[in-house]
Wavefront OBJ file of the C-alpha trace (Angstrom):
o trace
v 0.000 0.000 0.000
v 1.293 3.507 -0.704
v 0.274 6.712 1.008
v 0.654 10.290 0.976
v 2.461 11.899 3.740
v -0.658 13.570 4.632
v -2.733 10.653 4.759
v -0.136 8.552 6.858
v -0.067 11.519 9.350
v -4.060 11.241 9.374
v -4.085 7.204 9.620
v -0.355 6.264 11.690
v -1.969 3.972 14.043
v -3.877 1.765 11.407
v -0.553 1.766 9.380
v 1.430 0.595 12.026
v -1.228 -2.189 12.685
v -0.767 -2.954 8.882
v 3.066 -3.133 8.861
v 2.966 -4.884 11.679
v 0.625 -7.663 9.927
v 3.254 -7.881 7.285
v 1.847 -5.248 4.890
v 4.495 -3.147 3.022
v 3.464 0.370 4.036
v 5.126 2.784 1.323
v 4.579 6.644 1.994
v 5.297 9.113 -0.650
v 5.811 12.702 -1.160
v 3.086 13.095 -4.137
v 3.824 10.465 -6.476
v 7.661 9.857 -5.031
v 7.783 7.403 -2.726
v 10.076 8.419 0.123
v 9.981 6.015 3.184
v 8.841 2.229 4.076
v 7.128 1.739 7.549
v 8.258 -1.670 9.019
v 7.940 -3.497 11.819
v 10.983 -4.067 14.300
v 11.360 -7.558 15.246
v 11.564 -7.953 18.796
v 13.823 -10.416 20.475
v 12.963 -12.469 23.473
v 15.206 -11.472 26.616
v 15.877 -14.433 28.519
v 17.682 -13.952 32.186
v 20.510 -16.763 32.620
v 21.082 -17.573 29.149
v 24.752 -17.839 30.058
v 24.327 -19.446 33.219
v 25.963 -23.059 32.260
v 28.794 -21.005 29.926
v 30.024 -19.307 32.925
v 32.155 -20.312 35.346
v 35.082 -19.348 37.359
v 35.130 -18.126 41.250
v 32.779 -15.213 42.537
v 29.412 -15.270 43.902
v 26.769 -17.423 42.116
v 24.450 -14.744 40.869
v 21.580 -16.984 40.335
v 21.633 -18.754 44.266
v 19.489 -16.309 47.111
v 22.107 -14.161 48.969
v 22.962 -15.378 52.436
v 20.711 -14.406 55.275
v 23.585 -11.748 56.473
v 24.233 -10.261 53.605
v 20.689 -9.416 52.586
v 19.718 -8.005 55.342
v 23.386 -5.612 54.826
v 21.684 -4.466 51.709
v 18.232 -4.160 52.920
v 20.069 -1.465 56.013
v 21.581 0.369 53.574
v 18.144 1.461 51.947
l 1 2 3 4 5 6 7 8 9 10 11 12 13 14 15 16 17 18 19 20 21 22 23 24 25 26 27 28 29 30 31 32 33 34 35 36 37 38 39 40 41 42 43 44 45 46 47 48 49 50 51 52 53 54 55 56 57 58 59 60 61 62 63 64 65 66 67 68 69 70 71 72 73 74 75 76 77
């Protein structure tokens, strides 16, 4: 679909929804088009993807802090 850059300003929304379905939203200055509206693709965060790659000493990030120490960080609030 191509639009005018007056008519995108009027409709954004619904041509977002329509790039987002996969539609290629083309917007043109008269009959020039000018710019394509697409969708970012969003990546999944997962927390502890890395957790069996690391290793080496320190504290183990993923385990509950000991009883002492939390409450050290909890005073300092």
């Amino acid at each position: 679909m191509q639009v005018t850059i007056h008519a995108a300003k009027a409709n954004l929304s619904k041509l977002i929804e329509a790039a987002l379905a996969g539609e290629e939203v083309v917007i043109a200055k008269g009959d020039k088009p000018v710019a394509k509206l697409v969708p970012i693709r969003q990546r999944a965060f997962k927390v502890g993807l890395l957790k069996e790659s690391l290793t080496g000493p320190g504290p183990d990030f993923f385990e509950p802090l000991p009883e002492d120490e939390r409450k050290l960080w909890e005073s300092s609030v």
